[in-house]
DRENZAVO-189501 format. One record per residue: x, y, z of N, C-alpha, C, O in turn; residue number from 1; residue in three letters. Coordinates in nm, 4 decimals. Example, Ala and Ser with C-alpha at 12.3 -4.5 7.8 and 13.67 -1.06 7.14 Angstrom:
% residues 2
{n.px 1.3190, n.py -0.5690, n.pz 0.7800, ca.px 1.2300, ca.py -0.4500, ca.pz 0.7800, c.px 1.3200, c.py -0.3300, c.pz 0.7800, o.px 1.4236, o.py -0.3319, o.pz 0.8465, zanu 1, romar ALA} $
{n.px 1.2850, n.py -0.2250, n.pz 0.7080, ca.px 1.3670, ca.py -0.1060, ca.pz 0.7140, c.px 1.2900, c.py 0.0030, c.pz 0.7870, o.px 1.3409, o.py 0.1138, o.pz 0.8039, zanu 2, romar SER} $
% end
This chain:
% residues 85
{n.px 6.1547, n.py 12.0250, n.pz 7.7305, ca.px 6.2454, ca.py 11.9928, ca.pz 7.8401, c.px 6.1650, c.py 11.9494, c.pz 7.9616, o.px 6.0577, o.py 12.0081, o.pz 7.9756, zanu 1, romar UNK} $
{n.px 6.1977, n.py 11.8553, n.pz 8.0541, ca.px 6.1809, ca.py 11.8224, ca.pz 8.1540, c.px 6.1809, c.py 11.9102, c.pz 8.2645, o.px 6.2710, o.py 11.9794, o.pz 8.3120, zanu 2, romar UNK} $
{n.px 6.0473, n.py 11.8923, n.pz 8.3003, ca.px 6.0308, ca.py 12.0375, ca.pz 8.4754, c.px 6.1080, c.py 11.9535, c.pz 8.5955, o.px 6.1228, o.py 11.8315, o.pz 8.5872, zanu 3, romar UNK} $
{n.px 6.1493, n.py 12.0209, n.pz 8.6933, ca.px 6.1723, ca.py 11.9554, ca.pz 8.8040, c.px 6.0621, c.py 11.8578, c.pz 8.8716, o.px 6.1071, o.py 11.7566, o.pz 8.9252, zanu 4, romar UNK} $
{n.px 5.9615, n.py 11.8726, n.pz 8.8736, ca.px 5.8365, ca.py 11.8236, ca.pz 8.9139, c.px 5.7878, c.py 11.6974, c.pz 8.8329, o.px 5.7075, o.py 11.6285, o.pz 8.8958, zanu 5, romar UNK} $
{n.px 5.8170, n.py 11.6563, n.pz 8.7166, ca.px 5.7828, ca.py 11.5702, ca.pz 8.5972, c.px 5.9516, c.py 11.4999, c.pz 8.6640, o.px 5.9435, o.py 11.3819, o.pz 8.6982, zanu 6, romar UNK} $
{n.px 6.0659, n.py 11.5541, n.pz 8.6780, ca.px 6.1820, ca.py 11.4458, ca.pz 8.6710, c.px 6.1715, c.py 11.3669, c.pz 8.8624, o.px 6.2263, o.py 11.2674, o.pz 8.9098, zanu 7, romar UNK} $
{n.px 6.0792, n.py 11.4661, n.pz 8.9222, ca.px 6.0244, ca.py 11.3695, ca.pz 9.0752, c.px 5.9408, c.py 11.2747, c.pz 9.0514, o.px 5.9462, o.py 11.1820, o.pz 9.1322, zanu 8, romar UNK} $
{n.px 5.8674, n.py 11.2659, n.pz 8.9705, ca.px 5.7416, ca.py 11.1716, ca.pz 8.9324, c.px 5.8549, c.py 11.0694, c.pz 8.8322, o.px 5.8610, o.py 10.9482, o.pz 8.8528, zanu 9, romar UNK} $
{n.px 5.9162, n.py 11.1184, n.pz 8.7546, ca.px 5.9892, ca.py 10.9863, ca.pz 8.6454, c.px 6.0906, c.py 10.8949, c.pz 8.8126, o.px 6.0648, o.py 10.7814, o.pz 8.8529, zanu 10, romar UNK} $
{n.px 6.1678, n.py 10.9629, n.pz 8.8565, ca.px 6.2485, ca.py 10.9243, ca.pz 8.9722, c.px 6.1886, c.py 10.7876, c.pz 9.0473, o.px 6.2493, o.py 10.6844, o.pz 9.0759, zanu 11, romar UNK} $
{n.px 6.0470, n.py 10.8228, n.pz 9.0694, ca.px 5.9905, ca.py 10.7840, ca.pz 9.1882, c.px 5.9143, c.py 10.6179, c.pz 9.0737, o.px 5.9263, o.py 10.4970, o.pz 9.0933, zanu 12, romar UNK} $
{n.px 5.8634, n.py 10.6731, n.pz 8.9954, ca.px 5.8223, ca.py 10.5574, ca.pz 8.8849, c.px 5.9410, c.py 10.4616, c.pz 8.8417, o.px 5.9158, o.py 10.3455, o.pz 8.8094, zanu 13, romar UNK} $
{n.px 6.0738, n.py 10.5121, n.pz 8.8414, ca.px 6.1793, ca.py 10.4594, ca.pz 8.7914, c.px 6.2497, c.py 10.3518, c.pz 8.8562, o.px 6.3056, o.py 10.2503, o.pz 8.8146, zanu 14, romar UNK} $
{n.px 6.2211, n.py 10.4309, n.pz 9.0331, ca.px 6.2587, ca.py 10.2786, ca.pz 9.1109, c.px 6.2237, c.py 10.1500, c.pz 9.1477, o.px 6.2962, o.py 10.0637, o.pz 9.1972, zanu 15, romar UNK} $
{n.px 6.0537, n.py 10.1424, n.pz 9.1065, ca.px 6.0669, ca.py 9.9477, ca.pz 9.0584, c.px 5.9747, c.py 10.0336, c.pz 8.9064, o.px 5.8924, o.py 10.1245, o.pz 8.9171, zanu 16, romar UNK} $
{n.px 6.0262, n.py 9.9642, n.pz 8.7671, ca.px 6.0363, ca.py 10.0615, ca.pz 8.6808, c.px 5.9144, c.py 9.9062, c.pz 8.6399, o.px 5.8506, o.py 9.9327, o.pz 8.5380, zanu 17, romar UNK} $
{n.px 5.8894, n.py 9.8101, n.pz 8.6796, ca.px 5.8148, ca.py 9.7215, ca.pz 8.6221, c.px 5.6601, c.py 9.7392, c.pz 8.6757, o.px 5.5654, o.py 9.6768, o.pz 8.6278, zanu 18, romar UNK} $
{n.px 5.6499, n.py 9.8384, n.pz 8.7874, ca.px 5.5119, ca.py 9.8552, ca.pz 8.8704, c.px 5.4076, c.py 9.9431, c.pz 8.8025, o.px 5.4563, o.py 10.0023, o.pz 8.7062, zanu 19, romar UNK} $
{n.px 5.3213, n.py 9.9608, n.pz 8.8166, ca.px 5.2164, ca.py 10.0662, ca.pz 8.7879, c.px 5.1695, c.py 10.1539, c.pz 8.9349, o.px 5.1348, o.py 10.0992, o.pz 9.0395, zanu 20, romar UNK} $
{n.px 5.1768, n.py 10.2730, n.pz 8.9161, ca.px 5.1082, ca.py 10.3356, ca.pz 9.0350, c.px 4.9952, c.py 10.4027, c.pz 9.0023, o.px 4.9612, o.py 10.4334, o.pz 8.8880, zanu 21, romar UNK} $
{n.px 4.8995, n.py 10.4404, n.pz 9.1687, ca.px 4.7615, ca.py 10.5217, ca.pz 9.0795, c.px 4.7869, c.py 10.6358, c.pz 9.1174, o.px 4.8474, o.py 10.6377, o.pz 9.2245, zanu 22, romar UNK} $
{n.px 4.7541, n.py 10.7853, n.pz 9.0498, ca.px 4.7744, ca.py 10.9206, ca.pz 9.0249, c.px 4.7886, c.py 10.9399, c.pz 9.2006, o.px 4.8928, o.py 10.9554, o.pz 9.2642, zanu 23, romar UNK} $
{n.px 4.6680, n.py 10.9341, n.pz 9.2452, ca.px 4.6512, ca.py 10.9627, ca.pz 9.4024, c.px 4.7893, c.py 10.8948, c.pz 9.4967, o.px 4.8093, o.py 10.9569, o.pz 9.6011, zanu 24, romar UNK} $
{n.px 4.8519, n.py 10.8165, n.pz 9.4797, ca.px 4.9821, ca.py 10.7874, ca.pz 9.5027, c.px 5.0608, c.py 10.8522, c.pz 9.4696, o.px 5.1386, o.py 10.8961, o.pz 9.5542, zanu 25, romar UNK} $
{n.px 5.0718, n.py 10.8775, n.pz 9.3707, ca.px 5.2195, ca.py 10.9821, ca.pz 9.2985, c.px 5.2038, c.py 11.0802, c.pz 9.3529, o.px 5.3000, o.py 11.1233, o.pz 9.4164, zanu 26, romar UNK} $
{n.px 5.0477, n.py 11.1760, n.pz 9.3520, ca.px 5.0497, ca.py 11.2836, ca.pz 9.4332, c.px 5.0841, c.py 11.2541, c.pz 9.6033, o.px 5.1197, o.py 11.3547, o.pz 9.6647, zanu 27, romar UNK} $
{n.px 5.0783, n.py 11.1598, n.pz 9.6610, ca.px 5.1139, ca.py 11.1565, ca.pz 9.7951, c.px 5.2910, c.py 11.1565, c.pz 9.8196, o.px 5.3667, o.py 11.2142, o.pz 9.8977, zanu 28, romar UNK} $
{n.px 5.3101, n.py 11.0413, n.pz 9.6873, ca.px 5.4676, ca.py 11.0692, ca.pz 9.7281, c.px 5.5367, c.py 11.1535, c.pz 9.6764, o.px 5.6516, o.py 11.1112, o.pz 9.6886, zanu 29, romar UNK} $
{n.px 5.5385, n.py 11.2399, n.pz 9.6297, ca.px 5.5591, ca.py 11.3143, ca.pz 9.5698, c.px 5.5676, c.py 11.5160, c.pz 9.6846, o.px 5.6464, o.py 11.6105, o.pz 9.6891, zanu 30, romar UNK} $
{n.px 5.4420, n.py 11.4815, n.pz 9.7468, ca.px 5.4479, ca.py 11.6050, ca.pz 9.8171, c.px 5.3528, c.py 11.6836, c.pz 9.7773, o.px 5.3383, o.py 11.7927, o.pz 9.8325, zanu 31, romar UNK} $
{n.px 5.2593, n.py 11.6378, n.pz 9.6609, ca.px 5.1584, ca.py 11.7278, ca.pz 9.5926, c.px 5.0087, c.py 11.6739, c.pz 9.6669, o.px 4.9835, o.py 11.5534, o.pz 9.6690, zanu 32, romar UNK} $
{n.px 4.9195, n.py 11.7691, n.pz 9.7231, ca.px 4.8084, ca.py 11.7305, ca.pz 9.7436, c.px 4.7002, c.py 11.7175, c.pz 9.7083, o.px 4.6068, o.py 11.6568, o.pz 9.7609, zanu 33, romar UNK} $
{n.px 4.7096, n.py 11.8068, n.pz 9.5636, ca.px 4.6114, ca.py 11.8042, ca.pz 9.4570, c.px 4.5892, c.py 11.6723, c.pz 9.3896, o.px 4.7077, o.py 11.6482, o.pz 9.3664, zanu 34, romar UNK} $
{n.px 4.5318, n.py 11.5801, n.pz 9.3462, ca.px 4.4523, ca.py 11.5158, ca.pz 9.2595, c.px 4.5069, c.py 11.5847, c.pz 9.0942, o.px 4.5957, o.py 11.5457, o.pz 9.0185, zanu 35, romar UNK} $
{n.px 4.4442, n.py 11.6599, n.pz 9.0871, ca.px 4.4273, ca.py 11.7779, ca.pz 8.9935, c.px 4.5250, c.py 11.7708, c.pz 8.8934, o.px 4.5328, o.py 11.7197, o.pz 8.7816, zanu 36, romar UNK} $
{n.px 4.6326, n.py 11.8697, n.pz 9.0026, ca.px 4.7685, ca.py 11.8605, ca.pz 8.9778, c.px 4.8611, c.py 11.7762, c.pz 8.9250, o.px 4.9527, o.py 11.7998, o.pz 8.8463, zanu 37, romar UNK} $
{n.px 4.8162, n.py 11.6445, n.pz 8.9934, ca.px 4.9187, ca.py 11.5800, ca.pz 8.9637, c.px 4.8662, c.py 11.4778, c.pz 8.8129, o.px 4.9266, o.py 11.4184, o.pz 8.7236, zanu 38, romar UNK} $
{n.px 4.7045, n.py 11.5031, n.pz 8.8540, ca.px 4.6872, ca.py 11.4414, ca.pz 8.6697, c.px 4.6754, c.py 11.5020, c.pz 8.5887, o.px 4.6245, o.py 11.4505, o.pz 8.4892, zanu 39, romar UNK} $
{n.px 4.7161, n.py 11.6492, n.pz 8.5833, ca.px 4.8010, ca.py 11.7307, ca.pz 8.4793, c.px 4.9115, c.py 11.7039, c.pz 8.4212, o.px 4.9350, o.py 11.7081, o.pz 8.3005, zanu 40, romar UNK} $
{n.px 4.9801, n.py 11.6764, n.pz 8.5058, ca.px 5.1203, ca.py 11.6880, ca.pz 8.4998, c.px 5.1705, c.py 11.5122, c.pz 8.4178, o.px 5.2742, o.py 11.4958, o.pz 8.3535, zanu 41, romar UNK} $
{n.px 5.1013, n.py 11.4405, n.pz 8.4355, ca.px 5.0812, ca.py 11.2892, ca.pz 8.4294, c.px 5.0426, c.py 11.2627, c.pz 8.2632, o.px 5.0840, o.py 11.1844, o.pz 8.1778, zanu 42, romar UNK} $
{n.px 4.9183, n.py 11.3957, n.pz 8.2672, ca.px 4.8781, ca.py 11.4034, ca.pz 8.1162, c.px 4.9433, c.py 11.4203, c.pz 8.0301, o.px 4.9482, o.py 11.3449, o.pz 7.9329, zanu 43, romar UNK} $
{n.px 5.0263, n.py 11.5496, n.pz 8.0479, ca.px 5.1082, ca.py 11.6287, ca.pz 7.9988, c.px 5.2430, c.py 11.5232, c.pz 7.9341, o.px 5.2909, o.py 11.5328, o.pz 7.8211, zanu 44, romar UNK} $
{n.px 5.2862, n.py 11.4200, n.pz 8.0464, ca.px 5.3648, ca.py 11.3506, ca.pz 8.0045, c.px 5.3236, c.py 11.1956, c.pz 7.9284, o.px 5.4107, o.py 11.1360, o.pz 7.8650, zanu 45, romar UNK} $
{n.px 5.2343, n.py 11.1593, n.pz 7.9370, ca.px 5.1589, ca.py 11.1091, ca.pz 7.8421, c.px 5.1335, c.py 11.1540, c.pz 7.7193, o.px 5.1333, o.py 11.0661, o.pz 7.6331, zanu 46, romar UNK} $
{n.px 5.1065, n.py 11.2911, n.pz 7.6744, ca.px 5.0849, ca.py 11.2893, ca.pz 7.5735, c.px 5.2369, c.py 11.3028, c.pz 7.4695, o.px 5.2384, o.py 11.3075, o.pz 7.3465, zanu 47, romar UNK} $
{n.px 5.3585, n.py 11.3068, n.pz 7.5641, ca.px 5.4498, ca.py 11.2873, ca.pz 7.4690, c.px 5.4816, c.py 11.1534, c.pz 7.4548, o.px 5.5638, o.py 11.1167, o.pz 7.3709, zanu 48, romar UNK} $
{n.px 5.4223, n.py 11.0746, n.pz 7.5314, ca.px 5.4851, ca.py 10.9162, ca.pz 7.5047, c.px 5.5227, c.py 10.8936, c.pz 7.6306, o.px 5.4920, o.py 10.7761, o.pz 7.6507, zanu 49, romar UNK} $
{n.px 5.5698, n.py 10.9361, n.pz 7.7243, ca.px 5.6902, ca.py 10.9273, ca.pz 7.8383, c.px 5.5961, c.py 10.8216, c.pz 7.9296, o.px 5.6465, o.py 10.7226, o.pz 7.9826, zanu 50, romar UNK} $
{n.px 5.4942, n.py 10.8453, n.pz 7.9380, ca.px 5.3674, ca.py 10.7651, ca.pz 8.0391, c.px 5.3012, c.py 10.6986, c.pz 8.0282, o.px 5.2119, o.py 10.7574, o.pz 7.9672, zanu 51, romar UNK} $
{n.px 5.2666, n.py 10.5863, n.pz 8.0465, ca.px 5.1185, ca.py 10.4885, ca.pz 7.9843, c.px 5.0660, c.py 10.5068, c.pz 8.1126, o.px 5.1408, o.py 10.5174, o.pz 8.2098, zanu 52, romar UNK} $
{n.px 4.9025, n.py 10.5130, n.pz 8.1249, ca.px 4.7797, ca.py 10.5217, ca.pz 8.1754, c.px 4.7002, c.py 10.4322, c.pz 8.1295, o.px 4.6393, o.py 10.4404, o.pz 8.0228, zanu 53, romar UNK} $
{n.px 4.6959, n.py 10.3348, n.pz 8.2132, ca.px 4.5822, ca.py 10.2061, ca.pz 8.2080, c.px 4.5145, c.py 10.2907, c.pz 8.2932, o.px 4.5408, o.py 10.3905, o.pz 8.3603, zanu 54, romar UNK} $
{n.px 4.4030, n.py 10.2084, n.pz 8.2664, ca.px 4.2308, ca.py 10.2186, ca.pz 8.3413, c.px 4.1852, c.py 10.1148, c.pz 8.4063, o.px 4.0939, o.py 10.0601, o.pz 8.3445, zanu 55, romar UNK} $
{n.px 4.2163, n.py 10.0567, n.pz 8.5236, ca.px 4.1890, ca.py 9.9331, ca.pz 8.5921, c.px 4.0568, c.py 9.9718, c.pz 8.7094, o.px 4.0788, o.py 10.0432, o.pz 8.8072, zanu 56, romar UNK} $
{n.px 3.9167, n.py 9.9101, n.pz 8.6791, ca.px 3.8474, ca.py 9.9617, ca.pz 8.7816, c.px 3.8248, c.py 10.1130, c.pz 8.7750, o.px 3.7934, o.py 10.1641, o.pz 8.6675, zanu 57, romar UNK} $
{n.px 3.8409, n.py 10.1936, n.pz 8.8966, ca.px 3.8498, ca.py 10.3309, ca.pz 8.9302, c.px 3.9469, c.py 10.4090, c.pz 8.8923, o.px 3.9263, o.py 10.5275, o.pz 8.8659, zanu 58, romar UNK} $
{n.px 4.0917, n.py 10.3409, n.pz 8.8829, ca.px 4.1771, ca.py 10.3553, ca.pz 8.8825, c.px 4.2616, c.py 10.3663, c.pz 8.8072, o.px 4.3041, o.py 10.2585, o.pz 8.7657, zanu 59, romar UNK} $
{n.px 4.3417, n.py 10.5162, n.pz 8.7403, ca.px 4.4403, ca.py 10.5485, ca.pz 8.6233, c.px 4.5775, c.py 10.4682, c.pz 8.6621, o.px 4.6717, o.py 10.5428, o.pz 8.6889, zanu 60, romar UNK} $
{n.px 4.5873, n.py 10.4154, n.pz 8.6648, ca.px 4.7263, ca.py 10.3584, ca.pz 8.6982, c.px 4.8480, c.py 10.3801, c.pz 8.5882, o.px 4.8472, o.py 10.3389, o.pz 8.4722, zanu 61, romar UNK} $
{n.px 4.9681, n.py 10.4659, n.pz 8.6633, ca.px 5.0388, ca.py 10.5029, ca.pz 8.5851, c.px 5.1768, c.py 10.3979, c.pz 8.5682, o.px 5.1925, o.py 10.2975, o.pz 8.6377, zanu 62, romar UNK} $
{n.px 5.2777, n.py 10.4466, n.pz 8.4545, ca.px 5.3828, ca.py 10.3247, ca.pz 8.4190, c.px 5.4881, c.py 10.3963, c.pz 8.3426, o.px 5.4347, o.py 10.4615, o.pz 8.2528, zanu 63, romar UNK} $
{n.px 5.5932, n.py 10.4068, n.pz 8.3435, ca.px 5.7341, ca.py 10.4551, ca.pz 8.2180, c.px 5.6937, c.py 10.3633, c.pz 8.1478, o.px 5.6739, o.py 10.2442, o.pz 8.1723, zanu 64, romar UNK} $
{n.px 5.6721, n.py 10.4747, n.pz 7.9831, ca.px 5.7042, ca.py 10.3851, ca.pz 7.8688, c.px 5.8169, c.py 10.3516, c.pz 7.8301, o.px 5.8802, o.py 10.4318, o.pz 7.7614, zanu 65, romar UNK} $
{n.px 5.8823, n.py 10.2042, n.pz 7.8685, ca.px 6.0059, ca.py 10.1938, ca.pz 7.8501, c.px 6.0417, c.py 10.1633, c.pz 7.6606, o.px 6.1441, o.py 10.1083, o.pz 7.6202, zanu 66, romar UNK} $
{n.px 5.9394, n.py 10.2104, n.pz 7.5796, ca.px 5.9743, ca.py 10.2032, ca.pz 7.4522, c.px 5.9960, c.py 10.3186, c.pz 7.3762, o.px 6.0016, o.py 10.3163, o.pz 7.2533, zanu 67, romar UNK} $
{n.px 6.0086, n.py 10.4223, n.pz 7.4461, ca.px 6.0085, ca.py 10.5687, ca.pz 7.4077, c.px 6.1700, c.py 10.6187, c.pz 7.4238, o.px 6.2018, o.py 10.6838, o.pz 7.5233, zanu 68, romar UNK} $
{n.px 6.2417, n.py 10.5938, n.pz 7.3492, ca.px 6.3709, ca.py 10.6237, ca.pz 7.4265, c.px 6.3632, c.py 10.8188, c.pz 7.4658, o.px 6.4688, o.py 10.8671, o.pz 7.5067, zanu 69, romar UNK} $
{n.px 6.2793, n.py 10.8844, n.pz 7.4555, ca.px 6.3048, ca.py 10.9748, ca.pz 7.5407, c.px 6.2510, c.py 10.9434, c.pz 7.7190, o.px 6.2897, o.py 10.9756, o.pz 7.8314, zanu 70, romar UNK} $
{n.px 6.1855, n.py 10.8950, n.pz 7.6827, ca.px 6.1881, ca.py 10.8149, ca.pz 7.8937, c.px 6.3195, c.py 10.8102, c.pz 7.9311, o.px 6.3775, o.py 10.8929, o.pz 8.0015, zanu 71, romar UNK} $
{n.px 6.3829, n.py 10.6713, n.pz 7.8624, ca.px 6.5410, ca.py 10.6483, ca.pz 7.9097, c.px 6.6281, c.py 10.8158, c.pz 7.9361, o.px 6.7034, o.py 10.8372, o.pz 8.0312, zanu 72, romar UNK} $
{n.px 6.5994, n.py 10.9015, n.pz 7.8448, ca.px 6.6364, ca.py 11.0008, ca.pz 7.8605, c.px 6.6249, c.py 11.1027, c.pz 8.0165, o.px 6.7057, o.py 11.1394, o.pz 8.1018, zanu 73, romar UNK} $
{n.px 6.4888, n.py 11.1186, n.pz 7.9946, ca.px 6.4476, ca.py 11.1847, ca.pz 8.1151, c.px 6.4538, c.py 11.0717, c.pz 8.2323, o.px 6.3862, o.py 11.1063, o.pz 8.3292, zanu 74, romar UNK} $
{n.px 6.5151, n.py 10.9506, n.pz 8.2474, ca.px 6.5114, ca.py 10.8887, ca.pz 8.3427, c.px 6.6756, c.py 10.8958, c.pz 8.4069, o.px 6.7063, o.py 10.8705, o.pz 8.5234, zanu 75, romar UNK} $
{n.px 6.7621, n.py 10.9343, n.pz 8.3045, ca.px 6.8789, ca.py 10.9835, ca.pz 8.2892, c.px 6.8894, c.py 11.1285, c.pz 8.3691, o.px 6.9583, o.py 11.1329, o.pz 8.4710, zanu 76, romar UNK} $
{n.px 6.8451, n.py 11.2049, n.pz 8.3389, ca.px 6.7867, ca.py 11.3359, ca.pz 8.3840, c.px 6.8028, c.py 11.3314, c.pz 8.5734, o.px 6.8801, o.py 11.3793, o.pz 8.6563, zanu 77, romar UNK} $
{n.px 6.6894, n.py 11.2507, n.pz 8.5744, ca.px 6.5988, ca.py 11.2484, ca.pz 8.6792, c.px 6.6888, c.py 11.2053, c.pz 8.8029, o.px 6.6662, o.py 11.2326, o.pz 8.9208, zanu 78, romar UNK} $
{n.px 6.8271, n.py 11.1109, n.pz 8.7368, ca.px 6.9086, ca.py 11.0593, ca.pz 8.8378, c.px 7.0442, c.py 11.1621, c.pz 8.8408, o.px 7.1279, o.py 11.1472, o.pz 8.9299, zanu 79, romar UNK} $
{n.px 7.0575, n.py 11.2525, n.pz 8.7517, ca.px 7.1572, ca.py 11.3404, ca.pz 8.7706, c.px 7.1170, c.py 11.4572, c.pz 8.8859, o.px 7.1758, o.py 11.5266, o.pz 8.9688, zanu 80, romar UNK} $
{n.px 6.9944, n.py 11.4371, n.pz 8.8434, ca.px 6.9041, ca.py 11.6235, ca.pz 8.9573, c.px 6.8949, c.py 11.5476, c.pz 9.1083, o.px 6.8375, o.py 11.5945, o.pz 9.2066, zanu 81, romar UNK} $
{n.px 6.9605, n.py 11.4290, n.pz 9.1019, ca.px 6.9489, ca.py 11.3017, ca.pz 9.2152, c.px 6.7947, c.py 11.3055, c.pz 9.2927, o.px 6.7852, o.py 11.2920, o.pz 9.4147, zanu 82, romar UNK} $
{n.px 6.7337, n.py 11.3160, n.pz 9.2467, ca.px 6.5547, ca.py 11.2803, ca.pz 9.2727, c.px 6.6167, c.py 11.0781, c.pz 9.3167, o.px 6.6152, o.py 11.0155, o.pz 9.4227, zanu 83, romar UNK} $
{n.px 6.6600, n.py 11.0414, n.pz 9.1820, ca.px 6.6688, ca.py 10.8838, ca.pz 9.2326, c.px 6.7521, c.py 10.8241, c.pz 9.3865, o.px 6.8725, o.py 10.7991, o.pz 9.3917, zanu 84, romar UNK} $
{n.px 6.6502, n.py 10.8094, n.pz 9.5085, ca.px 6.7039, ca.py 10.7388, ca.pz 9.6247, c.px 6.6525, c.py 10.6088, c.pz 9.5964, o.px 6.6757, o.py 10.5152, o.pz 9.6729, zanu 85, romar UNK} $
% end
């Protein structure tokens, strides 16, 4: 199941759903100040499919796998717990 914290990060990825962001972003918008933290949490959803992680440069840049239909799911989720502005 989806944490509250994983359906703020799908929310925030979901609203331009074609972009890539880098970890250190998600942790800023998000409210998290850890690094750490937030590429735990990033991992975590990666390793079910939900996340792709390119490697550009320095930079993990994250993305919804929009071929996973549990994404669509938890992106479903994410707009009921209204995270989606």
């Amino acid at each position: 199941m989806i944490t509250k914290e994983q359906a703020k990060m799908i929310a925030l990825l979901s609203r331009k759903i074609s972009e890539s962001y880098p970890i250190a972003e998600l942790a800023k918008k998000t409210g998290k100040k850890s690094y750490t933290w937030t590429f735990n949490v990033i991992k975590s959803m990666e390793k079910e499919g939900i996340i792709r992680i390119d490697k550009k440069g320095g930079l993990n840049l994250c993305k919804l796998n929009l071929d996973n239909p549990l994404t669509l799911h938890y992106i479903s989720i994410a707009e009921l717990l209204n995270f989606k502005k």
